[in-house]
C-alpha positions, 0 to 999 in steps of 0.5 A, spaced: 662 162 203 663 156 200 665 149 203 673 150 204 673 157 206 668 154 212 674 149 212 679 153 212 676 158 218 675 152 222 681 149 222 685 155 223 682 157 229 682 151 231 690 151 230 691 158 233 687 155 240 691 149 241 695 150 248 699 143 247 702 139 242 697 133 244 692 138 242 695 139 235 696 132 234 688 133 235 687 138 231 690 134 226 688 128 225 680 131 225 682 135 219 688 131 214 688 124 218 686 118 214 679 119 217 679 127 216 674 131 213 679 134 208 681 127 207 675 125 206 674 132 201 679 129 197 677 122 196 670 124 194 673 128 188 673 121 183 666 122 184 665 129 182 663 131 174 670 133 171 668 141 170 666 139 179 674 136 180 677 142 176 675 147 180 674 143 187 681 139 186 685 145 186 681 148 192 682 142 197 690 141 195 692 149 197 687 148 203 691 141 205 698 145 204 695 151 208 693 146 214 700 143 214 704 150 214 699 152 219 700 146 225 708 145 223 708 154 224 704 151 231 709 147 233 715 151 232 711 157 237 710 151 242 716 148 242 719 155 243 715 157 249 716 150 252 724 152 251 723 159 254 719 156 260 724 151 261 730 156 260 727 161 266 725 157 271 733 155 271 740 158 273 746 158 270 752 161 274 757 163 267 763 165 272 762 157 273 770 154 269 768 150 265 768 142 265 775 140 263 775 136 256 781 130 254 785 133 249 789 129 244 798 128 246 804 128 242 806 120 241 813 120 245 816 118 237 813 123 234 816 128 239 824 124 239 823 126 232 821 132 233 827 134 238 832 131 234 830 134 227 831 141 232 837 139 234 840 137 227 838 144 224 842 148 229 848 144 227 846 145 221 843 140 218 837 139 213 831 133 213 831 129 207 826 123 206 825 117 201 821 112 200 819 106 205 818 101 199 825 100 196 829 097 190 835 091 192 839 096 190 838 102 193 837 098 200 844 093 200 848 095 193 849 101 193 850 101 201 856 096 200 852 090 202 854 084 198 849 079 196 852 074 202 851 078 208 846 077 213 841 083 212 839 079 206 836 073 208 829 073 209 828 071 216 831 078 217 828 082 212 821 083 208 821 083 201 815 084 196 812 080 191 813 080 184 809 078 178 809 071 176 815 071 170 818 078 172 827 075 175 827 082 178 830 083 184 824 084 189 823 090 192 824 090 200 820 094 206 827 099 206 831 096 213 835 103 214 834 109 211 840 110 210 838 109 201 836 117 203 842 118 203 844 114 196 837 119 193 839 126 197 846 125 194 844 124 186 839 128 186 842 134 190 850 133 190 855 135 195 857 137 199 851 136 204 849 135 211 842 131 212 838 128 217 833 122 214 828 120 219 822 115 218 820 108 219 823 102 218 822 095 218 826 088 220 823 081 222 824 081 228 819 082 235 821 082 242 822 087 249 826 092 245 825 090 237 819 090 232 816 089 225 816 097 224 820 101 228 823 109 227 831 111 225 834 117 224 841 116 219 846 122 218 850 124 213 855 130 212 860 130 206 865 136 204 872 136 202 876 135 209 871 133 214 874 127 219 872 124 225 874 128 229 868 133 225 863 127 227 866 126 235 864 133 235 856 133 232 855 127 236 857 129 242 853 135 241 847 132 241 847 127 245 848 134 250 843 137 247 838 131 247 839 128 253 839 136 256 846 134 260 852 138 261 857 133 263 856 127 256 862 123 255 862 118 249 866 112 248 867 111 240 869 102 239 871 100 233 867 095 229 864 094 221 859 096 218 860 095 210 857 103 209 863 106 213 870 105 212 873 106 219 866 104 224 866 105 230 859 103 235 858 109 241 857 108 248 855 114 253 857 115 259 852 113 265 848 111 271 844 105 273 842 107 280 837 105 283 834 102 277 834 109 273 838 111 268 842 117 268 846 119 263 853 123 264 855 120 270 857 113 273 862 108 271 857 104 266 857 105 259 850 104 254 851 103 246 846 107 242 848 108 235 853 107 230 857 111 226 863 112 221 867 115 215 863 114 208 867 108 205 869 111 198 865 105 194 857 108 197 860 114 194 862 111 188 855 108 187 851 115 189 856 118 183 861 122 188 868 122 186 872 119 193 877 122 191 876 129 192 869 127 198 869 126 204 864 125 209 861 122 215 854 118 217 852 116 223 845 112 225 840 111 231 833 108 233 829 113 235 824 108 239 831 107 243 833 114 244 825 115 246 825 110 250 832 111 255 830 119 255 823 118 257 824 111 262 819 108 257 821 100 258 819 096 253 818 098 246 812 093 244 807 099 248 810 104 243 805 101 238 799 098 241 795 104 242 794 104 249 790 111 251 792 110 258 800 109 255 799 116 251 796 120 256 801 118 261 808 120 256 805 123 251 806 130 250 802 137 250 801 139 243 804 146 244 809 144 247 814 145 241 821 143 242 827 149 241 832 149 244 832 156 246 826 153 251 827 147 252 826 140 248 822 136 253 817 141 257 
């Protein structure tokens, strides 16, 4: 029996004695620590002839790999005696409910957004989308907003840079989405009924405005729709989004330079006690504005207005969040506020139909 085998038979007696990791750690540094005698095998092979280190090297190399698969297999047996004692020297009661975890909720926006998108669908309507990032054209032109108007000017809009020597018109953070309904009616003609919900942006923040903010525009073109035809959806919704019966609409003349006639909605409603409630009282709250499609937005999204017709309406999602839930200010919508999401968020099963409920 030569040197290794008496190695290898000592160190794996030794390994299968050991009772503790301390032990191991004993077992190891004897044999292939800096000063173990396997170790020290190893660095007397430069002394050997080389026929020596040819037959010797090999022999050292599997003893120390044998070794090392030896403690590490100890280890693992250890460390799952050590569990099992562990394990049966406790007691667990599995009939216990387990300790509650935080779940995530739907945003107020998000779900608004989702209720109106339910209600517009019984009635009819489909959802189209457009980009955020839009050309002059798109956003003001076509919509019939002349070059002078308000919107136009900086301190109200956001509009992008261009390269140096490029005279195009900027391209602009779009301020409505009311541009999907100029791309919806090129791209899928008419007739059509659309809704186009998405982000917005305006230079403007306070209580009840900010930079980026959420819209939802309307648009419904055929042969004979009037205004009586957009009263009615109107009024619809508002029954179905506020979940009141009894909504009585007001219609006020106004201007828009998209609609020929306008007019801005009032909703009937209550401030007792500092609490809105809607269908009832003698005040009267704003909440969107509307009108006939003037026959020039047509004209630029290539629908003879001689022949089309249509309504369109539009509303700010954040607002109609913000009187349906009781929310106060509109800041608080986008400050990621965990406590603010927690208390008006809502449970992600909840989806809203009609058929069950908007807002469980």
């Amino acid at each position: 029996m030569d040197d290794s085998t008496d190695l290898r038979e000592k160190y794996l007696t030794a390994i299968a004695d050991a009772g503790d990791e301390a032990a191991l750690e004993g077992v190891r540094l004897a044999a292939l620590g800096k000063k173990g005698e396997v170790s020290q095998r190893m660095r007397g092979l430069g002394a050997m002839t080389p026929e020596e280190r040819q037959t010797a090297g090999p022999a050292l190399n599997a003893l120390k790999d044998e070794i090392a698969a030896a403690l590490a297999e100890a280890r693992a047996r250890l460390a799952d005696a050590a569990l099992g004692s562990r394990v049966a020297g406790q007691w667990s009661d599995i009939t216990l409910d387990p300790r509650p975890l935080p779940q995530g909720t739907i945003h107020p926006v998000s779900q608004a957004m989702e209720e109106i998108s339910a209600i517009f669908a019984d009635l009819g309507f489909s959802v189209a989308e457009g980009p955020q990032v839009e050309s002059d054209w798109y956003n003001f032109d076509a919509l019939n907003i002349p070059p002078e108007h308000p919107a136009r000017q900086t301190m109200d809009t956001f509009y992008m840079a261009r390269a140096e020597g490029d005279n195009r018109p900027p391209h602009v953070l779009r301020t409505h989405t009311s541009p999907v309904q100029i791309r919806h009616m090129q791209d899928s003609g008419v007739p059509c009924r659309v809704i186009a919900p998405g982000r917005v942006y305006r230079a403007d923040y306070d209580q009840t405005h900010t930079p980026m903010f959420h819209q939802v525009e309307g648009l419904a073109i055929d042969r004979d729709i009037s205004m009586a035809n957009l009263k009615w959806v109107l009024e619809e919704f508002c029954r179905a989004f506020f979940e009141v019966d009894g909504v009585e609409l007001k219609f006020r003349a106004s201007h828009f330079p998209f609609t020929e006639p306008s007019a801005e909605v009032d909703i009937r409603c209550s401030w007792a006690g500092g609490q809105l409630k809607i269908g009832e009282g003698d005040d009267w709250l704003e909440i969107l504005g509307s009108g006939m499609v003037h026959p020039k937005v047509l004209a630029a999204a290539g629908v003879d207005p001689s022949i089309w017709q249509g309504f369109a309406f539009g509303m700010g999602i954040d607002r109609l969040a913000m009187l349906k839930y009781g929310i106060p200010d509109l800041r608080a919508f986008f400050e990621s506020d965990l406590r603010w999401l927690r208390h008006y968020g809502f449970s992600a099963l909840d989806v809203p139909t009609l058929q069950a409920g908007l807002s469980r």
